[in-house]
N, C-alpha and C positions, 0 to 999 in steps of 0.2 A: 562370182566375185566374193559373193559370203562365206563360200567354201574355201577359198584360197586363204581370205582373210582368219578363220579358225584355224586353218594347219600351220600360218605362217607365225599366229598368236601361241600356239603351242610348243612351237618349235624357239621363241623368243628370241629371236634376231632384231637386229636393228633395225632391217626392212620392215619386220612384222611389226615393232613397235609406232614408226612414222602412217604402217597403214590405218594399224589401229586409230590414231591421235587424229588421221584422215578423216575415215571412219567416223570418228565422235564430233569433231565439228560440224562434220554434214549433217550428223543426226540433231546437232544443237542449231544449224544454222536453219535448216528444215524447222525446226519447233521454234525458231525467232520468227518465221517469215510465218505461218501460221499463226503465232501469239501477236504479232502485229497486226496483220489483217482483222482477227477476232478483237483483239482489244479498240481499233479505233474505231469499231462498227458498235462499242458499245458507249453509252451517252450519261446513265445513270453513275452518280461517282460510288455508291458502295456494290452497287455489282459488278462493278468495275474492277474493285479491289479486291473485292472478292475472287474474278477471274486475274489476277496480276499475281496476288498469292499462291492460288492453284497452279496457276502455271512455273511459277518458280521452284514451287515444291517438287512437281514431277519433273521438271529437270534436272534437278540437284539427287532424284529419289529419294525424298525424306518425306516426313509427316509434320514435323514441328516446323513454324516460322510466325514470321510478324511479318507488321505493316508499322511505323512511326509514319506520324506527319506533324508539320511543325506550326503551332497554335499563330493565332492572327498575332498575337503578342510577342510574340519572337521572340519568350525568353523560355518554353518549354517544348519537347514535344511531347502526345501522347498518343499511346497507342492504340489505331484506329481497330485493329484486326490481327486476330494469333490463332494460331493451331496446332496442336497437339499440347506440350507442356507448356506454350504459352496461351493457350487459351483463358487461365484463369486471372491471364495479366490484362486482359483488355479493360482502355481506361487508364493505366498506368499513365504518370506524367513525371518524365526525366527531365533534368537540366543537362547543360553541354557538359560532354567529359564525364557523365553517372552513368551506368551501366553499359552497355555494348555499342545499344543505340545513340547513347551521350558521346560514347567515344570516336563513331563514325561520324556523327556530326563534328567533333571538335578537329578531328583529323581533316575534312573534305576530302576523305578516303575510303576504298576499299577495308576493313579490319577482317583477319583469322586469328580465332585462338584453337587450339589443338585441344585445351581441356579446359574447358569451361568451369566445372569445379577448383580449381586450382591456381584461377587467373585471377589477379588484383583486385581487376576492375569491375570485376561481377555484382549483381544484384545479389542483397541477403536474402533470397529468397530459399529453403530447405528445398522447395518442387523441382528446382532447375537441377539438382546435385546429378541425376543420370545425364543430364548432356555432355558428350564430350565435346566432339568439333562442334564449331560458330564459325559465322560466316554474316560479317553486312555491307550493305551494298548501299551509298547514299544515291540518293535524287537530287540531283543536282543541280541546276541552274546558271542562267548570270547572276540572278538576285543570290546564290547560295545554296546551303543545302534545302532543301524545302522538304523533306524525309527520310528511310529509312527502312527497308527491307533486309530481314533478316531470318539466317536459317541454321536450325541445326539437327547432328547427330548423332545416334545414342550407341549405335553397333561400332564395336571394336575392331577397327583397323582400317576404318573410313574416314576420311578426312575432305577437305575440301583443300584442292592442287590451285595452280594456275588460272589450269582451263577453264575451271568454274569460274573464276573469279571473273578472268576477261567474258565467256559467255553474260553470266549473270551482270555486269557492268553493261554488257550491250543493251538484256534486256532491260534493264533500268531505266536506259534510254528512251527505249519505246514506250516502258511503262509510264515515266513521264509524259511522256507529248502523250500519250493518250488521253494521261489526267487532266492534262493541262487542254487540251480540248474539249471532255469533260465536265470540266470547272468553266470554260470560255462558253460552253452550249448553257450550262446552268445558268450563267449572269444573262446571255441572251436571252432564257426562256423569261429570266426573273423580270428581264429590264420592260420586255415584249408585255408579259402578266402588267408590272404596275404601268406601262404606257395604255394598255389596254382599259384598264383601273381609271384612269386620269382621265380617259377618253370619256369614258363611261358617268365619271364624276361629272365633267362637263359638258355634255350632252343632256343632264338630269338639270345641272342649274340652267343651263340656259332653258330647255325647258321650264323649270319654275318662274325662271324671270317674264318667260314670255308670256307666262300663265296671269303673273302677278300686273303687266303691266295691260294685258287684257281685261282683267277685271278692276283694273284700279278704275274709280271713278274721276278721276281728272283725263283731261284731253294728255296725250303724250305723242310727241313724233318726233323720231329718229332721222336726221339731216349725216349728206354723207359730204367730205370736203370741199364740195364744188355746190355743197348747198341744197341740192335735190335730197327727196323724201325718200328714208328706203322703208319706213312703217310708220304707220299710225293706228291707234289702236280705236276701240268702238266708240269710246268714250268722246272722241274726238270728230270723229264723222258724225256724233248725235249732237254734239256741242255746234259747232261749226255749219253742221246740215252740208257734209261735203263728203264724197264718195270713196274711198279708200282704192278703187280701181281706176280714179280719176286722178291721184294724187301722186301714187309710187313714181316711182323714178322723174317727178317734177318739181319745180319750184312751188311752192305753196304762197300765191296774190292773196296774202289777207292781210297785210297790215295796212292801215289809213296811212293816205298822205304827209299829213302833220307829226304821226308818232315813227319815220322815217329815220327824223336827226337822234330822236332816243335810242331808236334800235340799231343804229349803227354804233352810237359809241358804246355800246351794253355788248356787241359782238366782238367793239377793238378790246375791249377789259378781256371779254371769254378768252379770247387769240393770246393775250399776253399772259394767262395762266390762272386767273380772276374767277373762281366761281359764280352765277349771277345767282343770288337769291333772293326771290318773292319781289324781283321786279316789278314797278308795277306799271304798266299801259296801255294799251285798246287794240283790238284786235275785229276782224268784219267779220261776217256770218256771209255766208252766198247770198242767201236773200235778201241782204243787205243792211240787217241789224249793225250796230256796233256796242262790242259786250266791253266790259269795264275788267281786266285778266291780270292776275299777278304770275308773272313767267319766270320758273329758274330754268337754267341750262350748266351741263360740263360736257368739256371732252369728253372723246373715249380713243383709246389707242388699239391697236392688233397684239395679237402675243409677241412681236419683236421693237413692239414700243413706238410703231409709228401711227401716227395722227390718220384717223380716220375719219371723223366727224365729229358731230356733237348730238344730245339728246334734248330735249326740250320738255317741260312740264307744266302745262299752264292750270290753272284756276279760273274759272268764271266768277269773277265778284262782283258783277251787278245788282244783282241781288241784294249781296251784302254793304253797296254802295248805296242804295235807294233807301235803306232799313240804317244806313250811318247817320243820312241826309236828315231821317224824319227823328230818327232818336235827337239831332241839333235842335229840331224845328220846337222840338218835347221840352229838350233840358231848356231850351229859351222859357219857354212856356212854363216852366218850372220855377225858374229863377224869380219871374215876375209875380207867381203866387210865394214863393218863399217870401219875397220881399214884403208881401202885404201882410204872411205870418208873419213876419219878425215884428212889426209893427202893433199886433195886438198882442204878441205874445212879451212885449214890453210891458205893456199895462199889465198883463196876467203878472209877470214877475215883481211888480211894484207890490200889486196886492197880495203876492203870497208873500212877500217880505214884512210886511205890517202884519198879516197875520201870523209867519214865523215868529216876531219879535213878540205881539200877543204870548203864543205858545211860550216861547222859552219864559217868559217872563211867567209862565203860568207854571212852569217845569221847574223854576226855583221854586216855586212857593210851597211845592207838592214834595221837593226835594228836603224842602225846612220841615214838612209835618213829618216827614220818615224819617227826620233823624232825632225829631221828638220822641215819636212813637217809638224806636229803636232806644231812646236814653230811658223812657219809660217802661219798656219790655225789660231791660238790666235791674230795672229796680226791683221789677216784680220777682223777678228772676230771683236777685238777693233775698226779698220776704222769704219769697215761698222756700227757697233751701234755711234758712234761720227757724223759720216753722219746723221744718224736717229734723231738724238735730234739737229744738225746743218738745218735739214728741216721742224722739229719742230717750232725751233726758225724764221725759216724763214718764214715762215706760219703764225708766231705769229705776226711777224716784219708788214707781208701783211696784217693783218684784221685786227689792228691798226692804221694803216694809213688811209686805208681805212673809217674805224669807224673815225677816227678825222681830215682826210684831205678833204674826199671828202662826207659822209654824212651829214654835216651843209650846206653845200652849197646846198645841195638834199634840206633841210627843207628849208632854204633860199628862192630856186624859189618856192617852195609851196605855199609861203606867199605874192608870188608877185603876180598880176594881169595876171590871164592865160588863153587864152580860153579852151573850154573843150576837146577839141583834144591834146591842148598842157599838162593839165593836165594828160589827162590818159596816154601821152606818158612817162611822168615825172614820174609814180605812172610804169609805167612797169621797165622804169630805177631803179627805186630803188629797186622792188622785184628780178629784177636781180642781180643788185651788194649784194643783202642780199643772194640770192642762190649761188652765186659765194662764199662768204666769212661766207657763216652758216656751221657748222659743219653736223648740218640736213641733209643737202642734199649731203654732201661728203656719211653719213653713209645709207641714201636711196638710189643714185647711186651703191655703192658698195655691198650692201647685198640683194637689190631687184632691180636688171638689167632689169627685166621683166615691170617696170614703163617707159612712154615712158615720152621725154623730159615737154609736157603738162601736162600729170598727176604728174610730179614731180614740177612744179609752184601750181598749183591746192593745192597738199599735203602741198608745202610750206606755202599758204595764209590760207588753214585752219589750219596749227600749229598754226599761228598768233589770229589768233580767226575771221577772217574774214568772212562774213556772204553772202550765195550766190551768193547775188543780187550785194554785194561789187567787189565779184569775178569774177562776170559775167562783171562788169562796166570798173575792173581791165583791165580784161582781153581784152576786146571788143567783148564778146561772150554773148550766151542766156542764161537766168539760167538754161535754160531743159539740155544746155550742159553740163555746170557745174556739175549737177545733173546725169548728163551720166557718167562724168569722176571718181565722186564721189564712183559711185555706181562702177567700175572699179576699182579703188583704192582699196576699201573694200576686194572686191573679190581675188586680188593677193596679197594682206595682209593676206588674210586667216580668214576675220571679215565679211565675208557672213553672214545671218541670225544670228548673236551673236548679245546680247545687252552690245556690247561696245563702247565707243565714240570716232569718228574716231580721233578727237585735241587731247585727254587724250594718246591715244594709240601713235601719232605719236612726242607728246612732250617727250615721254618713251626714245626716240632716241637719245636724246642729250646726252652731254658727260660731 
């Protein structure tokens, strides 16, 4: 047959052509019914695509194609998967009517362009420029197109005909229902996973709950619609002295007599939708105790909202009834010692009242001598500053006189004929009466004590501007003394190693 079909293809007859076209559908119908089989046996959706691709491509013999599918948002799609020149598009996100795949979607059609470089509606992309023929093929639905395979090619004088189109529209077909069972197995596994999750969540709480009401220490028991016990927990068989193997699936005989008519109308409230909280009423013991219990109870319903029972919570407060009783029996007992305090604690406040009244009356009096003492503290205050500026002025009165009674006569013998003994005695006379009546040496006395009488003349002739050898002359001393006392000066001034000038620093002093 293969042979007939080559001699009949060479000889190009019209026969030869219908066998050939034979020929190629069987070969494409053969690669549908394989590619079907294969793809619905595969469950994963990107290996899926991956084989939906591959097999497209080799039936068309090309290298280059895509995969579109269309985003939950139905207003893009993008590109799941490409290969050869489109490989570097994956990711890409088209609108309806943008590039090939836009256009296959806007059409809900089959699209061929012959030369891709040249076609309107192309992607600006420079990588695509060797494609010639294109070829896409939607997936399509009732809901619409739901993606977008596409192929193309670069050798010259290949095209994509007919045949491919209607073949590859088949396969489209298939390739859908694969995905879409695919996508249908995914939500299954997914739904199966969190149904499994949920199960798992609640298996763990009710676990905790049951952990929780085991170790709670209050009595607790679970009544199912008809009234019977389907748990009680330990708290309750020690409370009660009543056996948990004796109780499941029965009515629970513990309430008295008397607390009959409360506990039915506390169960008509529960029935009509009425939470019971910290009820309070009495409940038996087996052995025949009766305990003093505050009881809450609710419903409970199944996961489709119907009534199943109810839970019950009790408290034993006997205890804390007997401890109410005596704490009454106390505060009585209280009241009646209050009442005998109140009665001397009257007399107490009569007599601190007379002696408050004593005190305050003692608090003015103490209050008049301090504002004596305060009118007389202002006065003294007054003296003593009027003294202050009367020592002032007298201070002023002495270095006045001073300065005009008795220093011209100072300059006077200066001028007269003296020897040099009687000059220097004459030259220390005066730096004394100027030490006596300088402010200088009042403020070097009083804020630097640590200067002894010598270095405080010394300080005074260099305020003056006096020059060593003057000082030393002054004085009746050597210059190296001078220069000893200098260099002491400096030092309990605190102008050790500083470069500042001892005249500048001590003329600062004046007032």
């Amino acid at each position: 047959m293969e042979k007939s079909f080559e001699k009949a293809a060479a000889a190009g007859s019209p026969v030869d052509d219908k066998l050939r076209r034979i020929a190629r559908q069987n070969a494409y119908l053969s690669a549908l019914h394989e590619t079907a089989v294969k793809l619905l046996e595969r469950l994963d959706e990107e290996e899926l695509l991956e084989a939906i691709l591959q097999r497209a491509a080799q039936m068309t013999d090309t290298e280059h194609g895509f995969i579109y599918l269309l985003e939950s948002d139905r207003h893009r799609m993008r590109m799941r998967l490409g290969r050869g020149f489109f490989s570097r598009q994956i990711g890409l996100r088209v609108k309806m009517g943008e590039g090939l795949g836009g256009r296959v979607w806007q059409c809900e059609a089959p699209v061929v362009v012959e030369r891709y470089r040249d076609w309107e509606g192309r992607l600006p992309d420079a990588g695509l420029d060797p494609l010639l023929s294109v070829v896409g093929i939607p997936l399509i639905s009732d809901a619409g197109v739901l993606g977008v395979i596409g192929l193309g090619r670069v050798e010259t004088g290949k095209h994509f005909d007919e045949e491919d189109v209607t073949v590859l529209s088949r396969f489209a077909a298939l390739a859908l229902m694969a995905l879409d069972k695919a996508r249908l197995y995914a939500d299954v596994s997914r739904e199966l996973a969190e149904r499994r999750k949920a199960e798992a969540i609640l298996r763990k709480s009710e676990e905790r709950y049951k952990s929780l009401l085991e170790a709670s220490p209050d009595p607790v028991v679970v009544y199912d619609i008809e009234g019977r016990a389907n748990y009680v927990n330990p708290a309750f068989e020690q409370t009660f002295r009543m056996s948990r193997r004796d109780l499941l699936g029965k009515k629970i005989d513990f309430v008295p007599e008397d607390c009959w008519p409360e506990t039915e109308e506390a169960i008509a409230r529960m029935m009509g939708g009425e939470k019971i909280q910290n009820f309070e009423t009495r409940r038996r013991t087996k052995d025949g105790r009766v305990l003093d219990v505050q009881l809450s109870s609710t419903l409970y319903t199944d996961r489709d909202g119907r009534l199943e029972g109810n839970i019950v919570i009790l408290r034993d407060v006997t205890a804390a009834k007997k401890a109410e009783q005596e704490l009454k029996r106390y505060r009585d007992h209280l009241e009646d010692l209050v009442q005998e305090r109140t009665a001397a604690l009257a007399k107490e406040v009569d007599e601190r009242r007379r002696v408050t009244g004593a005190l305050r009356k003692r608090e003015r009096e103490l209050k008049a001598q301090s504002q004596h003492l305060e009118e007389v503290n202002t006065a003294l205050k007054v003296l003593l500053q009027q003294r202050e500026e009367d020592r002032k002025e007298l201070a002023g009165h002495v270095l006045a006189n001073v300065k005009e009674l008795v220093m011209p006569y100072v300059q006077r013998l200066f001028n007269t004929r003296l020897s040099t003994s009687q000059r220097t005695l004459l030259q220390i006379l005066e730096s004394n009466l100027n030490n006596i009546i300088s402010p200088f040496v009042r403020r070097v006395g009083s804020r630097y004590l640590k200067l002894t009488p010598m270095e405080i003349q010394v300080a005074n002739l260099v305020r003056e501007g006096k020059t060593n050898k003057e000082i030393a002359d002054l004085l009746c001393l050597s210059k190296n003394t001078i220069l000893f006392h200098r260099q002491n000066i400096r030092g309990k001034l605190g102008l050790r190693n500083k470069k500042v000038n001892l005249r500048t620093h001590l003329l600062s002093f004046e007032e």
